[in-house]
C-alpha positions as CSV (number, residue, x, y, z in Angstrom):
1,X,159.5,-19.6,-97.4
2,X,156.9,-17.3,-95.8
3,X,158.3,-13.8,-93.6
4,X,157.3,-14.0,-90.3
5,X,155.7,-10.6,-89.7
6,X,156.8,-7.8,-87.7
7,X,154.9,-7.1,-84.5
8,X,153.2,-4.0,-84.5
9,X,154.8,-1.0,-82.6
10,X,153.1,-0.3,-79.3
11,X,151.3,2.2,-79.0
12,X,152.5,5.6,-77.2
13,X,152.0,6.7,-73.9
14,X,151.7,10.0,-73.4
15,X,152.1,10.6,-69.7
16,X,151.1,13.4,-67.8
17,X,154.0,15.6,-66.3
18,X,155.0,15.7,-63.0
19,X,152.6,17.5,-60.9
20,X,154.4,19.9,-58.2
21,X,152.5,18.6,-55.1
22,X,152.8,22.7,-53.4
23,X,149.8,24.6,-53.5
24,X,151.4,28.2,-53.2
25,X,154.8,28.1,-55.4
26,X,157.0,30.5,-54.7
27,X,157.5,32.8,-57.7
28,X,160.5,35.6,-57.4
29,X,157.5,38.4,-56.7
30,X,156.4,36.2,-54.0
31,X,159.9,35.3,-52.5
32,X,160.5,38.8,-52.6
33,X,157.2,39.9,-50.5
34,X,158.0,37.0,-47.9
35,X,161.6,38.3,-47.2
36,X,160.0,41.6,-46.8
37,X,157.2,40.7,-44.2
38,X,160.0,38.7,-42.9
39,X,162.4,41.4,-42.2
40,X,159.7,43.9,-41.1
41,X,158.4,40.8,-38.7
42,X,161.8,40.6,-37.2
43,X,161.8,44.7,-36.7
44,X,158.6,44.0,-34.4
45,X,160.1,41.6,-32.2
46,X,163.7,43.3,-31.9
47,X,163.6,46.6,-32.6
48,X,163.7,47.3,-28.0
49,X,167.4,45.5,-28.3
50,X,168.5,48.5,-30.9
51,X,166.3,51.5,-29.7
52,X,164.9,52.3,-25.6
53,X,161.8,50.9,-24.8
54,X,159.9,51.9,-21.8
55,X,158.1,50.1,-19.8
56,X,154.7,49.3,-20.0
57,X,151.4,48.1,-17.9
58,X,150.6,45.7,-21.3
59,X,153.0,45.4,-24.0
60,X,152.5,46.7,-27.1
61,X,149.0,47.7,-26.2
62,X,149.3,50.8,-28.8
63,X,151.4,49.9,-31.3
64,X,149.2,46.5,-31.9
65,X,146.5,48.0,-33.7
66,X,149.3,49.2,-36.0
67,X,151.3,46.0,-36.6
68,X,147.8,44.7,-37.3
69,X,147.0,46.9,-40.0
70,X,150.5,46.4,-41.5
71,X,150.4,42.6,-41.5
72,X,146.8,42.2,-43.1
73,X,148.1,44.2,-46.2
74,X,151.6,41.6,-46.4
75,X,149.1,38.3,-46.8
76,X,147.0,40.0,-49.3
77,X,149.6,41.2,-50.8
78,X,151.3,37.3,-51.0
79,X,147.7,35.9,-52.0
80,X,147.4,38.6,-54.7
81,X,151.2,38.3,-56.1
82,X,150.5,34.4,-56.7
83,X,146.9,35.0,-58.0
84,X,148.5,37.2,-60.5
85,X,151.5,34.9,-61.3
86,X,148.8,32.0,-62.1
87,X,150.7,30.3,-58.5
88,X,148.1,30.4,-56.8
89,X,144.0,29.4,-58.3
90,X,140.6,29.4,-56.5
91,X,141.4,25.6,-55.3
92,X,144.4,26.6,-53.1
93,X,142.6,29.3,-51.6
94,X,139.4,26.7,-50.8
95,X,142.5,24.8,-49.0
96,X,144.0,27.1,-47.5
97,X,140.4,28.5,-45.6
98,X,139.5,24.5,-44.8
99,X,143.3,24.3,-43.2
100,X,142.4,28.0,-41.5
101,X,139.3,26.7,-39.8
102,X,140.3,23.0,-39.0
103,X,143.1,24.8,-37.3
104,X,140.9,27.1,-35.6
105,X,138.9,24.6,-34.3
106,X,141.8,22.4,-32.9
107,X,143.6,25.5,-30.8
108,X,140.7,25.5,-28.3
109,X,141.6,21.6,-27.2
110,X,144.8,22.5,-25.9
111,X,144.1,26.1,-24.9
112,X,148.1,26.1,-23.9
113,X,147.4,24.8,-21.0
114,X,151.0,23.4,-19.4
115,X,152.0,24.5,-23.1
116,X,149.4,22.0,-24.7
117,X,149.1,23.5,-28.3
118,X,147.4,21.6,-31.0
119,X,147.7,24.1,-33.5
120,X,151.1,23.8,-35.0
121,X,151.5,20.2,-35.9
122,X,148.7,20.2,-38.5
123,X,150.5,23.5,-40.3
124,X,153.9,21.9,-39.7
125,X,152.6,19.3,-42.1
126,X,150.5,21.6,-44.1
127,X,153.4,23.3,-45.0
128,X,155.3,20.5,-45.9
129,X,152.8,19.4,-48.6
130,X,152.0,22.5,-49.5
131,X,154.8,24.9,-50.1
132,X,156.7,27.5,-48.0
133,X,154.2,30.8,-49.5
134,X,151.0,28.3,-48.5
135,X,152.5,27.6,-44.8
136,X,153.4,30.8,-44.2
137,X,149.9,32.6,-45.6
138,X,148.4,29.3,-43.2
139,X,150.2,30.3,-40.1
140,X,148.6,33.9,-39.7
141,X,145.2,32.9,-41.0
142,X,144.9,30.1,-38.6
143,X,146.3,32.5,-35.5
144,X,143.7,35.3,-36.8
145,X,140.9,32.5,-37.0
146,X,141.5,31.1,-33.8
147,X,141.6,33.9,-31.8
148,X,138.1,35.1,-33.2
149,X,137.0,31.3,-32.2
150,X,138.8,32.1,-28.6
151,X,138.0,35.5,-28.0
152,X,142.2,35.6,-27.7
153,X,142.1,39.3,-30.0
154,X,144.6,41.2,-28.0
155,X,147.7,43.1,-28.2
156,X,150.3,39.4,-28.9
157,X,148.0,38.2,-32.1
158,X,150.0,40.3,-34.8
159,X,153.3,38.7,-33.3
160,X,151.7,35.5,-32.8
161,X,150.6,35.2,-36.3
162,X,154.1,36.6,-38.0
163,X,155.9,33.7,-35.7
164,X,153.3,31.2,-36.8
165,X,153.7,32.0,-40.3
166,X,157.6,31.6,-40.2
167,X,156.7,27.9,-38.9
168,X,154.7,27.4,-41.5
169,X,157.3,28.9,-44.0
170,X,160.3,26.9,-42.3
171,X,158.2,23.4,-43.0
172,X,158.2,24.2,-46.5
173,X,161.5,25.0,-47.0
174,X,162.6,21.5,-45.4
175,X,164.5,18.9,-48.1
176,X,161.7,17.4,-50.2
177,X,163.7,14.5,-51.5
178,X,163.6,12.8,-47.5
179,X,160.6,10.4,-47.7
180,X,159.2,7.5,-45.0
181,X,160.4,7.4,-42.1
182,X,163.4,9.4,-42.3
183,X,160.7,12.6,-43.5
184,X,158.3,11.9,-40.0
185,X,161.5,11.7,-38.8
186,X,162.8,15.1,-40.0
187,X,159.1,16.7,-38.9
188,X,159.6,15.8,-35.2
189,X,162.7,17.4,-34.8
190,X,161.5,20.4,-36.9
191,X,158.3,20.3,-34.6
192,X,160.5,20.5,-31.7
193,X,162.5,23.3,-33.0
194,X,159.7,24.9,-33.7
195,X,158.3,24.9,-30.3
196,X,161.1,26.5,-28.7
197,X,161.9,28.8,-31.2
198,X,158.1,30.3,-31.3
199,X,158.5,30.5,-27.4
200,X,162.2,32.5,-28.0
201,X,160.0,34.9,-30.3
202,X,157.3,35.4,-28.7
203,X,159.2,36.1,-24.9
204,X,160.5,39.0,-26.8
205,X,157.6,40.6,-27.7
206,X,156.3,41.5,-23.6
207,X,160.2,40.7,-22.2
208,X,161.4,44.4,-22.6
209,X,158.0,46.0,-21.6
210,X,158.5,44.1,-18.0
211,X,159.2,46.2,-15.2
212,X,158.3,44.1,-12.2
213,X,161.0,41.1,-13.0
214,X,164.2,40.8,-11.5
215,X,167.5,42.7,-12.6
216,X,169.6,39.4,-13.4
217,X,166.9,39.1,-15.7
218,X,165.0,42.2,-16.9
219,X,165.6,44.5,-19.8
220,X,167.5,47.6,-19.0
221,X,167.0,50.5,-21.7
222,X,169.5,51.9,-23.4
223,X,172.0,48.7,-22.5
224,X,174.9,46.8,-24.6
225,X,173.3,44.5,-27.0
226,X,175.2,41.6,-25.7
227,X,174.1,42.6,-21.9
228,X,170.5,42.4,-22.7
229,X,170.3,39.3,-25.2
230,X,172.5,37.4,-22.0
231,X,169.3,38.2,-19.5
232,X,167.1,37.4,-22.2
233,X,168.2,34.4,-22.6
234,X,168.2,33.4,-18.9
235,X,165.0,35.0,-19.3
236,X,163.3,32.4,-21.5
237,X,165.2,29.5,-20.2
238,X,163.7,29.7,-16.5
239,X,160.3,31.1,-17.1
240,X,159.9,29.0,-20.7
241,X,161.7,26.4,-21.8
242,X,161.4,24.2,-19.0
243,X,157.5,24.4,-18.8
244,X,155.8,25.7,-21.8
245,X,157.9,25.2,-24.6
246,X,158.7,21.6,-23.9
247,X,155.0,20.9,-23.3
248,X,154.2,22.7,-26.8
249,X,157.6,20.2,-28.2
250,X,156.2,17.2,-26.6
251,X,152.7,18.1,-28.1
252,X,154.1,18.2,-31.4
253,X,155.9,15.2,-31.1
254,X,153.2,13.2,-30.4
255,X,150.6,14.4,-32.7
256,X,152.8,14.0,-35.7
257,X,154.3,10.9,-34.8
258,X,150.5,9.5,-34.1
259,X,149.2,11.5,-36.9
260,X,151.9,12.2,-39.6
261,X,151.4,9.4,-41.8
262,X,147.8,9.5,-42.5
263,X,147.8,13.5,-42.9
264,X,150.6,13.8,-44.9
265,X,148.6,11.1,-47.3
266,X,145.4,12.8,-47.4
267,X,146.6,16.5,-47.8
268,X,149.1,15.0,-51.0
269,X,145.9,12.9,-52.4
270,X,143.9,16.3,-52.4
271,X,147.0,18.2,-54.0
272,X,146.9,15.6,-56.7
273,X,143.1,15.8,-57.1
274,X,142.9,19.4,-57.3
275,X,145.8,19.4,-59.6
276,X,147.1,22.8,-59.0
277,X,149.7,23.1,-61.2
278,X,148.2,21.1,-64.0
279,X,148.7,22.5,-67.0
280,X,145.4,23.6,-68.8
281,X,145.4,22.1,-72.6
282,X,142.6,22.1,-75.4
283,X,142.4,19.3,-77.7
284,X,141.3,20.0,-81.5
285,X,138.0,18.1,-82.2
286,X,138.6,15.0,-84.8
């Protein structure tokens, strides 16, 4: 009686680990340097609600050279702190400048007209793919880029850029276990919060420099906090909310409901090509 014979084992497969789809990983040096440009980005915008500001013919028209100066040195020193951690490689940053000028070359066909912006749905996802330190280092480099494409270089671009950064930063810190529908889904309404809340920030960068609005509604120096944060408020919702905020959530809404899909699937097949966090590995000769 003759043994059947044993199959033979198959053979191994030695799969590849999971490849973190962010280009810009947020290491604790990084997290650190974001909380930081954060919390000094914050001290722009508020700082009139806890000191007196006076009045001015153009807000911030001294200052802004400054705040410009202080916020270049914050993304180098973001880009740098990754570079150094091995976060961040010479691929991301080829990303991150196509994503600056594709950017750049979509702000100019929505000029904010009616609060038409075309700029902020393409980093909302960006920064979903990519990571919180990529969307946030996007936001200001896209603003900068822009603005030289626009001739829009004025006093507003260092606030512009901090508040586009922490869009780009709030897209990557959104749940990355929702996927389908439920994640284009989660990117509207984040686009629509987004919207409003850049137009809240950005009201407060000219709002307290106003003399020439209305009492009910303008800044008074030296005032309660509570007293000036309730005209504020009033402020924004009649002159912004209604008009160009909504138009800027209704652009968003659209784009990345027409759009989301098919970016969101190219940006992640270019992560996974460019393999950024693949690990580097030498195999012995036979």
């Amino acid at each position: 009686m003759t043994k059947t014979p044993k199959p033979a084992p198959a053979p191994k497969l030695h799969t590849l680990p999971t490849l973190d789809p962010r280009a810009l990983r947020v290491s604790p040096r990084t997290a650190l340097v974001l909380t930081i440009a954060s919390i000094a980005g914050l001290a722009m915008f508020l700082w009139p609600l806890f000191a007196v500001a006076q009045p001015e013919a153009i807000a911030h028209s001294n200052d802004a050279p400054l705040i410009f100066l202080i916020a270049l040195p914050v993304l180098l020193a973001i880009i740098l702190a990754e570079i150094t951690t091995g976060g961040m490689d010479t691929k991301a940053l080829a990303m991150l400048g196509v994503l600056s000028a594709i950017n750049a070359a979509l702000r100019p066909l929505g000029a904010g007209t009616a609060g038409i912006e075309t700029v902020f749905f393409l980093l909302v996802l960006a920064g979903r793919v990519f990571g919180p330190g990529f969307g946030f280092v996007l936001g200001s480099t896209s603003l900068f880029a822009s603005a030289l494409l626009t001739a829009g270089v004025g006093p507003w671009l260092p606030f512009q850029m901090i508040a586009s950064s922490w869009i780009g930063l709030g897209a990557g810190l959104l749940p990355r276990r929702v996927k389908g529908r439920w994640e284009i889904a989660m990117l509207v309404g984040y686009g629509i919060f987004a919207a409003y809340a850049f137009g809240f920030v950005m009201n407060m960068w000219f709002w307290p420099f106003t003399a020439t609005i209305d009492t009910q509604l303008g800044y008074i120096p030296g005032a309660p906090l509570g007293d000036n944060l309730h005209r504020f408020f009033i402020f924004t919702l009649i002159t912004s909310s209604f008009g160009w905020d909504t138009g800027r959530a209704i652009t968003n809404t659209i784009a990345i409901l027409l759009t989301g899909h098919a970016v969101l699937a190219v940006l992640r097949r270019a992560s996974r090509r460019a393999a950024f966090d693949a690990p580097v590995t030498f195999t012995p000769p036979k």
